[in-house]
C-alpha positions as CSV (number, residue, x, y, z in Angstrom):
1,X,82.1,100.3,10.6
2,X,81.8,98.5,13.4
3,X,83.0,95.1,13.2
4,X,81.0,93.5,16.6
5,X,78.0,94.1,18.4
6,X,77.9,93.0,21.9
7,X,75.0,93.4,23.8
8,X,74.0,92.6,27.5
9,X,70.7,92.7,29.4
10,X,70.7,93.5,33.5
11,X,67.2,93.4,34.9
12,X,66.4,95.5,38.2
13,X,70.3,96.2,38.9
14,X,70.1,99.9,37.6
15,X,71.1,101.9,40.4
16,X,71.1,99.1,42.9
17,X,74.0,98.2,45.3
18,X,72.5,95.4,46.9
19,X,72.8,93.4,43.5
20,X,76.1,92.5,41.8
21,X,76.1,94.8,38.6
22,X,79.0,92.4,37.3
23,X,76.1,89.8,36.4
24,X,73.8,89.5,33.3
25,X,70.4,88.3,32.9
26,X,68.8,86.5,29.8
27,X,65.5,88.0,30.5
28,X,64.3,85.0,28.3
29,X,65.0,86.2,25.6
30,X,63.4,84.7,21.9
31,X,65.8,87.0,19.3
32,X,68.0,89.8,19.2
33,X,68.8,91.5,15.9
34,X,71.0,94.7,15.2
35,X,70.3,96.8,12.5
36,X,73.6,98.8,11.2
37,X,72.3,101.1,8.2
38,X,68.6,98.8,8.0
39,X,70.5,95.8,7.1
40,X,69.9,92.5,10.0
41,X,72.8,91.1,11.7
42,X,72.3,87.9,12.5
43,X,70.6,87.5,9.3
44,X,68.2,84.6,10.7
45,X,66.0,84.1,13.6
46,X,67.9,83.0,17.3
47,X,64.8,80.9,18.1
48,X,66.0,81.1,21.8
49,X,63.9,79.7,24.4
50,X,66.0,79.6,28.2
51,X,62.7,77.6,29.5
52,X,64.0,74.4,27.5
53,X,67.9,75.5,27.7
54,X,67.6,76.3,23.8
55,X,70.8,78.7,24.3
56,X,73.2,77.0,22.0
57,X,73.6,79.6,19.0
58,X,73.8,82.2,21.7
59,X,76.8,80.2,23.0
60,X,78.2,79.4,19.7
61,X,78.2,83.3,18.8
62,X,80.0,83.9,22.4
63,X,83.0,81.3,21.5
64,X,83.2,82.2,17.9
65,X,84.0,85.9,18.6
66,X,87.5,85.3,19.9
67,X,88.2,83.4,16.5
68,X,86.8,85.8,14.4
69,X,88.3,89.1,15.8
70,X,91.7,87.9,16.0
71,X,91.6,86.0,13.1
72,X,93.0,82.5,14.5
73,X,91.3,79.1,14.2
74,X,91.6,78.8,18.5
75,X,88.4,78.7,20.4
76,X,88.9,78.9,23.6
77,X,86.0,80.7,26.1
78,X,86.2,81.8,29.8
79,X,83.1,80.7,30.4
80,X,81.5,77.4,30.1
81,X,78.1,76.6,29.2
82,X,76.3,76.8,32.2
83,X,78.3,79.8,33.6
84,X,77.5,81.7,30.3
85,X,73.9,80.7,31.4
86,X,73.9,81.9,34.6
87,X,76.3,84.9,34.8
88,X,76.7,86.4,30.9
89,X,74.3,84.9,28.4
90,X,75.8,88.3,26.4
91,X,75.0,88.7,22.3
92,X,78.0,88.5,20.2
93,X,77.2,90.1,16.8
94,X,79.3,89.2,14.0
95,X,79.5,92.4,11.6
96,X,82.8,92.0,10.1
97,X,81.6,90.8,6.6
98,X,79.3,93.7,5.5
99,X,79.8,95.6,2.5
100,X,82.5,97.9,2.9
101,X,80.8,100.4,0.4
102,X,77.7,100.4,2.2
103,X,79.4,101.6,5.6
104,X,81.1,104.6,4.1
105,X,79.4,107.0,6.1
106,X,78.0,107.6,9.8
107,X,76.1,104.3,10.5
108,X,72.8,104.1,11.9
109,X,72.3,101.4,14.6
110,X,69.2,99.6,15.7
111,X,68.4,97.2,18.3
112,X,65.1,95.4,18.4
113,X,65.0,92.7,21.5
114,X,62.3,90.0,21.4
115,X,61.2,88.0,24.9
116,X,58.8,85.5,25.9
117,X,58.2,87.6,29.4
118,X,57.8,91.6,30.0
119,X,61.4,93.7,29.4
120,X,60.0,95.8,32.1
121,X,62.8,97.2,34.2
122,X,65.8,95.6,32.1
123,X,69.0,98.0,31.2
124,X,70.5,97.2,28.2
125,X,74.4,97.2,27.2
126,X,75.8,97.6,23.9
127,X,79.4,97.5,23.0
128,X,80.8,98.7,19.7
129,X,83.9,96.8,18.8
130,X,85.0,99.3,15.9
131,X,87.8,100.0,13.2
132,X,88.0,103.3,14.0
133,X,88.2,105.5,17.5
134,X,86.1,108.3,18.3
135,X,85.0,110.8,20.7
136,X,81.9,111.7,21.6
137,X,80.3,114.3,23.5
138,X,76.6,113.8,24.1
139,X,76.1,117.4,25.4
140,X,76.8,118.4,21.8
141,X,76.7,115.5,20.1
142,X,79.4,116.0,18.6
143,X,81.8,113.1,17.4
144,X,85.2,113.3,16.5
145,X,87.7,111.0,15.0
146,X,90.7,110.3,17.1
147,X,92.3,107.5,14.8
């Protein structure tokens, strides 16, 4: 199951030397939600609107995961505020919770990205933190477990 979603948006950096790849873009973005076997993490809108610097869940969800995945009540981020803003305004998904039972098997994952302007030429990234290690090999989609 995986325990975090982390998700970043590059637009016009695919496949472009000229542009620093290390750097993410908010794309103004209004809501992100990931769907692991059709149930919504985060289980409520974002409401996120970069236009009036309405970024602060998105930030809160960036400090919190260091907490959370190593289970310690220490918050303590790389990046500040505005750097977050203007470098790696990245999506940290909380998943840990969910329903043990309901993860038993091969999980389905969605992603359904919501902006105020066209998404037109934006990459997206998306990390699977994960209890378990696999291997896969997209030629024949196969997947095996390692651990």
């Amino acid at each position: 199951k995986p325990r975090f979603i982390i998700i970043g948006l590059q637009k016009g950096r695919k496949n472009t030397l000229e542009k620093d790849c290390s750097i993410f873009d908010h794309c103004n973005l209004t809501n992100v939600r990931v769907f692991l076997n059709s149930i919504a993490y985060p289980y409520d809108n974002l409401n996120l609107d970069f236009t009036k610097n309405n970024f602060t869940l998105l930030y809160d969800m960036y400090t919190s995961f260091q907490e959370s995945y190593y289970e310690k009540s220490i918050r303590n981020p790389i990046l500040s505020p505005s750097t977050f803003l203007s470098n790696a305004p990245i999506i940290v998904i909380d998943s840990s919770k969910q329903n043990d039972s309901a993860t038993a098997s091969a999980v389905d994952v969605q992603l359904e990205i919501e902006a105020s302007e066209s998404l037109t030429g934006v990459t997206a990234y998306c990390l699977l933190i994960h209890d378990r290690i696999v291997e896969h090999v997209p030629f024949t989609r196969e997947v095996r477990k390692l651990v």
